[in-house]
C-alpha positions as CSV (number, residue, x, y, z in Angstrom):
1,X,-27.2,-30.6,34.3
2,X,-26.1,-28.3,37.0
3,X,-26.9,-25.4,35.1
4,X,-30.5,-23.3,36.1
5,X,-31.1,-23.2,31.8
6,X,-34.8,-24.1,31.1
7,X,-34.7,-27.9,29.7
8,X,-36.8,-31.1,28.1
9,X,-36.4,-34.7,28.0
10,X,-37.1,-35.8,24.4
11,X,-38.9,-39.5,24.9
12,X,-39.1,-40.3,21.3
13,X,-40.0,-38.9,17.5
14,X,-43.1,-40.3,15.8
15,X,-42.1,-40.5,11.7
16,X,-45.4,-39.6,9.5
17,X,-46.7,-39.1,6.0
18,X,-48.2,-36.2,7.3
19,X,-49.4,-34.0,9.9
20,X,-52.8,-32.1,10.4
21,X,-54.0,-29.8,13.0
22,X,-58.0,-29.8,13.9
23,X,-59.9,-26.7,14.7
24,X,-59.8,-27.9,18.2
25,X,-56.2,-28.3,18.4
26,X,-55.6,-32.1,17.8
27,X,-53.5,-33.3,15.8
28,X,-54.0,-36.1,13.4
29,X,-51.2,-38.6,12.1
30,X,-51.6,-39.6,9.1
31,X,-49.6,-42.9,7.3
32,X,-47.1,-43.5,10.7
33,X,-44.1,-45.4,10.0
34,X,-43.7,-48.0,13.3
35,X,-40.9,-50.0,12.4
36,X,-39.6,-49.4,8.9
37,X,-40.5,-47.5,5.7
38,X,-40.8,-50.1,3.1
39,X,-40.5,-48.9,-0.9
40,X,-41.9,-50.9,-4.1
41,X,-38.6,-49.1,-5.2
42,X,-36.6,-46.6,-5.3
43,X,-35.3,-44.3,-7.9
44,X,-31.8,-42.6,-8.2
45,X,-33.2,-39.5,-7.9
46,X,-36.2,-40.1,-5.4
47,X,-36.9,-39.2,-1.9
48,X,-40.0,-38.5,0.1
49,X,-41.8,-35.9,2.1
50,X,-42.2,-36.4,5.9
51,X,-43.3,-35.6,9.0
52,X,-41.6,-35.7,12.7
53,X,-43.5,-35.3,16.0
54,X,-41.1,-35.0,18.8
55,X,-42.3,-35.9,22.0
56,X,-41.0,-34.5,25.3
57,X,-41.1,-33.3,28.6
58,X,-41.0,-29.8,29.9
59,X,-38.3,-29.5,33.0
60,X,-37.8,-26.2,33.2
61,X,-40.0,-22.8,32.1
62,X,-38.1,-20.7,29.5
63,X,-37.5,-21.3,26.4
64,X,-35.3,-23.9,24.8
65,X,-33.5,-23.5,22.1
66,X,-33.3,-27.3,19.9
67,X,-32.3,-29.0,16.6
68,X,-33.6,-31.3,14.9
69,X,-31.1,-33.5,12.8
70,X,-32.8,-35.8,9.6
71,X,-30.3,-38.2,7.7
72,X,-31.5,-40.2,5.8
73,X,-29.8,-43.4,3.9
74,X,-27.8,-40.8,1.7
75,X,-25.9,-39.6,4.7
76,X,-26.8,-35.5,3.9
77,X,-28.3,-34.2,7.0
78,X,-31.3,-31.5,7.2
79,X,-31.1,-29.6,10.3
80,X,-33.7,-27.6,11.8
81,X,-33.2,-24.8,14.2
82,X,-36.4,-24.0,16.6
83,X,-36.8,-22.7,20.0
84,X,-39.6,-24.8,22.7
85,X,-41.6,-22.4,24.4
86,X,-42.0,-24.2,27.9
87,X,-44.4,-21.7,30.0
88,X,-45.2,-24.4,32.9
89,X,-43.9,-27.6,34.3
90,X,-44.8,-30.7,34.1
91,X,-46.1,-33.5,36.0
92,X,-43.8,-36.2,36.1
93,X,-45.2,-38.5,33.4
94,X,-46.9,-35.5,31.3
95,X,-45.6,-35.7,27.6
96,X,-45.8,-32.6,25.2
97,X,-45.4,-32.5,21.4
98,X,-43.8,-30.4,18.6
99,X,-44.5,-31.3,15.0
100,X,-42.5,-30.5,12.0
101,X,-44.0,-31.5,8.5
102,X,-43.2,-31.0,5.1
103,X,-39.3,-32.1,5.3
104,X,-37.9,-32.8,2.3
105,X,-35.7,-37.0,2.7
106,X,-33.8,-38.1,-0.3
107,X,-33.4,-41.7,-0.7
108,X,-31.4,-43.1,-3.5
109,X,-30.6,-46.4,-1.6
110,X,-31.6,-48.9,1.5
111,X,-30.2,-47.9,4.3
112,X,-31.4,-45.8,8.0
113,X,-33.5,-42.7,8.5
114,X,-31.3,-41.6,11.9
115,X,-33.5,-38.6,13.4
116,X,-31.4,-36.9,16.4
117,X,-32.3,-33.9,18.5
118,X,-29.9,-31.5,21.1
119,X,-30.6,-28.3,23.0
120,X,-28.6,-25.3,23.4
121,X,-25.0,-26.6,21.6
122,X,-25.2,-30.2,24.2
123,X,-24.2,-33.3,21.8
124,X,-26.7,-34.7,19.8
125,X,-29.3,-37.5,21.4
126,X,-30.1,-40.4,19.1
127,X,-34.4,-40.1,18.8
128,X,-35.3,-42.8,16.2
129,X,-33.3,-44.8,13.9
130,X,-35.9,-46.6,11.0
131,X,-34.6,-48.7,8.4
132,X,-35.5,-47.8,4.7
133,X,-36.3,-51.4,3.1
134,X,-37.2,-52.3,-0.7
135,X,-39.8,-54.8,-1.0
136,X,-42.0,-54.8,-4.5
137,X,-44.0,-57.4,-2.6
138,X,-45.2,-55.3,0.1
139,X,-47.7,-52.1,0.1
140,X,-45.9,-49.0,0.1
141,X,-44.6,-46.0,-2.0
142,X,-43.9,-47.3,-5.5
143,X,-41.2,-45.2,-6.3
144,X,-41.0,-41.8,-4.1
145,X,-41.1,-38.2,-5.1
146,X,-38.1,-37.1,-7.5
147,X,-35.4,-35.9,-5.5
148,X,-35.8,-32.4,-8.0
149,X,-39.5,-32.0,-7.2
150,X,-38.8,-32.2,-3.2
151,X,-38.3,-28.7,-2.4
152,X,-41.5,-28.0,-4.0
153,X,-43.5,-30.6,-2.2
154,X,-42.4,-29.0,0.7
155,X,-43.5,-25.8,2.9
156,X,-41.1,-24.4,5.4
């Protein structure tokens, strides 16, 4: 960009179950998805709670104003408006991370969990794309969270 605005380079979004913060400041990912989310099954009505850590470099100091863009198989987005807070630059190679938890995902079929990110009003930048599979002869969730109980699972 030829601009002087403050900017990252998003590197990649790390799906969770959940994500805790230590006393000292680590953070702990708990249940990550690598490759797919597989379901026992899936109800017409269900969904699940995630979490996203987006990892990135800093290019500029400022701040950065971002979305973050969730679909999930049903094709209904959840965007998330946040600003970065970049206070020094990195070395080249240096990754930070931002972590979102509690979002709400509806799934009522197979399909792809597309996770995309953009600063300022730039086009959108594919993160992650991870396939939502049914297989009742794998581990996984049985059945989800009801797509009704969602927003009460979840903390904003």
């Amino acid at each position: 960009m030829s601009d002087t605005k403050p900017r990252v380079r998003f590197i990649t979004a790390i799906v969770a179950d959940d994500i805790r913060r230590e006393a000292s400041g680590k953070e702990i990912l708990v249940g990550v998805y690598t490759t797919r989310i597989i379901l026992g099954r899936i109800n017409p009505d269900g969904g699940m709670v995630i979490a996203i850590s987006l990892m990135f470099e800093a290019l500029g100091v400022g701040d950065v104003p971002m979305q973050l863009r969730v679909t999930g198989p049903s094709g209904s987005p959840l965007v998330i408006n946040g600003t970065l807070h970049s206070r020094e630059l990195n070395a080249p190679g240096e990754v930070n991370a931002v972590s979102i938890t509690h979002l709400p995902l509806p799934i009522q079929a197979e399909g792809n969990v597309v996770i995309e990110v953009r600063q300022y009003d730039e086009d959108w930048q594919p993160l992650r794309v991870l396939p939502v599979v049914v297989n009742p002869n794998e581990p996984g969730l049985s059945a989800g969270i009801p797509s009704r109980l969602l927003k009460k699972a979840c903390r904003f």
